[in-house]
N, C-alpha and C positions, 0 to 999 in steps of 0.2 A: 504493500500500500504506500503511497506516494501522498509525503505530508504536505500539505498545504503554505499556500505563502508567511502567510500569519504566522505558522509552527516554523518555520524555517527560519523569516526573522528572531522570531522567538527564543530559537536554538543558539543561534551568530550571538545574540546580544549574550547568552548566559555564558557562552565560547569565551571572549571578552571580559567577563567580570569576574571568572577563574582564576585568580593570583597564578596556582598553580601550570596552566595552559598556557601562560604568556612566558611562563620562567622555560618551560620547554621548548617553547618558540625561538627564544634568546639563546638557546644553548645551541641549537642549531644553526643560528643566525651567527653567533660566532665562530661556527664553523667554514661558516663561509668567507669571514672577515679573512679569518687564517689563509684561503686560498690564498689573495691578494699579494702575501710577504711570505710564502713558500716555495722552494726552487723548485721543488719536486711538485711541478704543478699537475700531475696526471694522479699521482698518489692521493693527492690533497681534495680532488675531484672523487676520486673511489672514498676515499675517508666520509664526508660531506653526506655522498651517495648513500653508503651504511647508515648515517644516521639520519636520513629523508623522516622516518617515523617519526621520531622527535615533531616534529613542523604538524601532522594533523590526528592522529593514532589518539593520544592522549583528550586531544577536544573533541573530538567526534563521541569518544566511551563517557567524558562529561554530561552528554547530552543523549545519548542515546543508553538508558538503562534499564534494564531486566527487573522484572517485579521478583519477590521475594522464594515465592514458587520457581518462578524461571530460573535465578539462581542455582536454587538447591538442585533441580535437575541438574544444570550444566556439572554440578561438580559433582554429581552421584556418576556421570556419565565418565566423567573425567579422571575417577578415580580408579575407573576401572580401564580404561582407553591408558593412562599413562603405565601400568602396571604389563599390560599384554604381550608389549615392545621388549621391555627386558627379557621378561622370559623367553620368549621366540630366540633376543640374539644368545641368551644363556644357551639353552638346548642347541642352538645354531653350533655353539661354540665346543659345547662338549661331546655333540654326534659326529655333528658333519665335518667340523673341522678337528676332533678330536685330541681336544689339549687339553690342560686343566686349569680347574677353575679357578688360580692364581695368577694366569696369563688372560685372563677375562678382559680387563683394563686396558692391557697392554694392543694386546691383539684386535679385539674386537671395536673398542670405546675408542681407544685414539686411532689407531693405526685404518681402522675398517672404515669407520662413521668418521672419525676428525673431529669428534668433540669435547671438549674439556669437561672434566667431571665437575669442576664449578657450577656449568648449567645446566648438568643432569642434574643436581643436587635441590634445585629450588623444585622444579617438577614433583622430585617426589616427594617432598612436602605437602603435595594436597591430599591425595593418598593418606599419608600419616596422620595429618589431622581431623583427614574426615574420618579417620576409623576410630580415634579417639571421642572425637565428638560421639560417636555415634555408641562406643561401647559406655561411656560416662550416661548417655541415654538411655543405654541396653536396650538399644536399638541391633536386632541380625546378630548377636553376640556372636555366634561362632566364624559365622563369614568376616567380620570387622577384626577378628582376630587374627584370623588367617591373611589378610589383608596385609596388615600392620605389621605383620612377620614378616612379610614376604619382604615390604617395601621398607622396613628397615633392616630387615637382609641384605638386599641392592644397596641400599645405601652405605653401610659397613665393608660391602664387598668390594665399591669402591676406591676401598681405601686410602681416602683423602685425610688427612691430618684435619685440615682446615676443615673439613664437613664436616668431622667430630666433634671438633669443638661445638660449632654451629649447633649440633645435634645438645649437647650436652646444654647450651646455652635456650635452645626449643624447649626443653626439659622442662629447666627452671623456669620459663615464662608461663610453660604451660601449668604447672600446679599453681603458680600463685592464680592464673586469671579463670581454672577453677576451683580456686578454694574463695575467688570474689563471687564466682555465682554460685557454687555450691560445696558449703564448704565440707557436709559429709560426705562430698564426692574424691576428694582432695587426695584422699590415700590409692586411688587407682592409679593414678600416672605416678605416684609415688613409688609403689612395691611394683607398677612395670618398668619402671627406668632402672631402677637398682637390679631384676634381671636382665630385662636387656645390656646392662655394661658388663656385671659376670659373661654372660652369654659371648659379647662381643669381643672379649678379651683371649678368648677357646680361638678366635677366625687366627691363621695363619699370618694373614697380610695385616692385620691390626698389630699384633704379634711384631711382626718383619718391619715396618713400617716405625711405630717405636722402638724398635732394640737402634736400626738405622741414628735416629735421630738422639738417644739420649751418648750414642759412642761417636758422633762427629761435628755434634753441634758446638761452635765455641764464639763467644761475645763478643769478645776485644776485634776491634775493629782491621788491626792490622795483620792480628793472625789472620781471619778470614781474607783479607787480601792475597795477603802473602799464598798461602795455601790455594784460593781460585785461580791464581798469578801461573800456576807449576802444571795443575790438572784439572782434570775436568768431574768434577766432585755434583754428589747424589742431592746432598743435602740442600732443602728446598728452601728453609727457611734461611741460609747464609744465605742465597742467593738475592731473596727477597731483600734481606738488611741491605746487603749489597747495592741494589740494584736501586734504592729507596735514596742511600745516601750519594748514588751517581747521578740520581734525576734530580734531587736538589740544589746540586753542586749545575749543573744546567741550567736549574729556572733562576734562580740566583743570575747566572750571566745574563740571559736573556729576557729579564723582566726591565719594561713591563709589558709587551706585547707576547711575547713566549717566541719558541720559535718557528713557526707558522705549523697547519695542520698538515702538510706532507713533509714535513721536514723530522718532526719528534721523533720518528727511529733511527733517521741519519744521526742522529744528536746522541742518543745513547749508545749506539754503536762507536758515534767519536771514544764517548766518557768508555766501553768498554775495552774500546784499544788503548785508551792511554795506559792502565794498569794492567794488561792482559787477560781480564777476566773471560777463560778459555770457552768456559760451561754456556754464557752468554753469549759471547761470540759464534760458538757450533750451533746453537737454536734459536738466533736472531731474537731473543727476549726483547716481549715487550715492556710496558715500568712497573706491571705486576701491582698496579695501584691507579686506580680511576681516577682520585683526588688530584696524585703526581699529574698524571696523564695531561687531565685539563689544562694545570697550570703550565705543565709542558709545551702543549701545543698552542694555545690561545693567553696565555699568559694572564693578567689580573682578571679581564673581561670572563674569558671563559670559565674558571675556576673560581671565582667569585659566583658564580649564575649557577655553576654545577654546586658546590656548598651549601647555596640558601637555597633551593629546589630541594638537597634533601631535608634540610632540617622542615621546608614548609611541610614534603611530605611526612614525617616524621610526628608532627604537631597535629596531625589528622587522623592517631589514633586513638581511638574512645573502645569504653568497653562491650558496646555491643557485637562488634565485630570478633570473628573466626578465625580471619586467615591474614585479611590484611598486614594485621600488626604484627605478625613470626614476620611475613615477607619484607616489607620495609625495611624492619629491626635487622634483617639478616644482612638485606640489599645495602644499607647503610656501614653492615660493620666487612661486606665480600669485599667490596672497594676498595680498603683498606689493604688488600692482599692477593686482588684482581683486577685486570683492567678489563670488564665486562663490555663497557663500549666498544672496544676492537672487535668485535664477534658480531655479526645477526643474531646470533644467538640471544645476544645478552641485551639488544636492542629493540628483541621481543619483550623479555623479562621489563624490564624499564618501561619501555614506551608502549606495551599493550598489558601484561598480566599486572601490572602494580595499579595502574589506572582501573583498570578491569574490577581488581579487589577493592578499591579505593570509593569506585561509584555506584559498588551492585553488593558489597560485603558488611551492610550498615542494620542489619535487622536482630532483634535479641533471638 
């Protein structure tokens, strides 16, 4: 059905008076600023292009919103639609291509698909929480169970450092915000989180994953150089410090414009040649931090615009909502230790799934 004029002004004007919709317009719009003073003008065009969503994605789910029914559907449908895909590539991975389930990541997630377990990780979060919701309701008790295993199964099996935390950090939001609505419900996500961490502690790659980091993790800033300087080393979180404190040392020179949006990986590939850091140099790393990123590329403009967009989104969650407030809260702390905007991927999460929860995730 085809809305009327009346409704269509109607829509523009509410478009407009969105704090939020115009902050995402700006982030865009600085991207384009950036073409102007980037050498690498064909990059700085595909850069731009990646993030088109930005510019109407966000104002359109403003104004066009599912009633509360509608909703629930979408994410009953949703919970089952994101769960089908792993299993498929699992069994893919241990019939057809007959490996085991340790190389699941390796083989299938990166190497097959090209995705980062970063933004598999927010997906299955709907999953998780709807089965929560629903067993806190006892609501299909066994099927929500089985659910919830499965998808924090995948999720562990991932074996992301950072998505445990994440998880661990879901945990604690999720028993305080049901012990605000109910507070003799409070002990369920209790006594399941404290199994699930025994449980998760038995997986190999959880296992593998921390023995890795507590034997080669070190602080001091010059060991880690030193040490990246020689080889080309596992540890993910040197890298990160690393990489954190060579894109400062960048915005720093190049403020206060940044150094335009084709240009930001030329730029850290300088700062990684100057010290030799091998590991960065062999996988063209990107600044592994959204924050950095913006100030990077578009310098005060950009990074300023990307800052208070999150904290606006950030200040829009209330406790009727579900899902919203894990994703923000997550989306706000991933940045910190991904650059999500380099990806489609991550330009869906942003510019459609955050707005999505944000305009249709408001009912008690």
């Amino acid at each position: 059905m085809i809305d009327t004029k009346t409704n269509i002004k109607t829509k523009f004007r509410a478009i407009w008076t969105e704090k939020t919709n115009m902050l995402f317009m700006l982030l865009f719009v600085a991207q384009i600023i950036g073409i102007f003073y980037s050498e690498n003008t064909d990059f700085a065009i595909t850069r731009a292009t990646v993030m088109l969503p930005l510019l109407f994605l966000p104002a359109i789910l403003s104004v066009e919103k599912f009633t509360k029914k509608e909703f629930k559907f979408i994410i009953s449908i949703c919970k089952i639609t994101i769960i089908l895909p792993f299993i498929y590539f699992i069994l893919l991975h241990l019939i057809w291509d007959k490996r085991n389930i340790s190389t699941f990541v390796h083989f299938t997630i990166s190497n097959k698909l090209g995705i980062s377990q970063f933004y598999l990780i927010f997906i299955l979060f709907i999953p998780v929480i709807a089965s929560i919701s629903a067993l806190i309701d006892k609501q299909k008790t066994f099927f929500h169970l089985v659910l919830l295993s499965i998808s924090l199964g995948i999720i562990f099996l991932l074996g992301n450092k950072t998505s445990a935390i994440f998880v661990v950090l879901f945990w604690i939001m999720l028993i305080v915000q049901t012990y605000k609505r109910k507070k003799t419900k409070a002990l369920i996500p209790i006594v399941t989180g404290v199994l699930i961490f025994v449980l998760a502690l038995q997986l190999p790659i959880v296992n593998q994953r921390l023995d890795v980091f507590r034997k080669t993790v070190d602080f001091n800033l010059e060991t880690v150089i030193t040490k990246n300087s020689f080889t080309i080393t596992k540890n993910t979180f040197e890298h990160r410090l690393l990489i954190d404190y060579l894109a400062l040392h960048e915005i720093l020179d190049s403020l206060p414009f940044g150094v335009g949006t084709g240009d930001f990986q030329a730029a850290l590939n300088a700062q990684y040649q100057r010290i030799n850091f091998k590991a960065a140099l062999d996988a063209n790393y990107n600044a592994h931090n959204q924050y950095i990123s913006e100030f990077l590329k578009t310098g005060i403009l950009g990074g300023t615009i990307f800052v208070i967009l999150i904290i606006l989104l950030l200040k829009k969650i209330n406790r009727h909502q579900k899902y919203y407030a894990y994703f923000i809260t997550f989306f706000s702390l991933a940045c910190l230790v991904e650059s999500y905007l380099d990806r489609q991927h991550g330009i869906v999460i942003f510019a459609f799934l955050i707005p999505f929860l944000l305009y249709n995730d408001n009912h008690d």
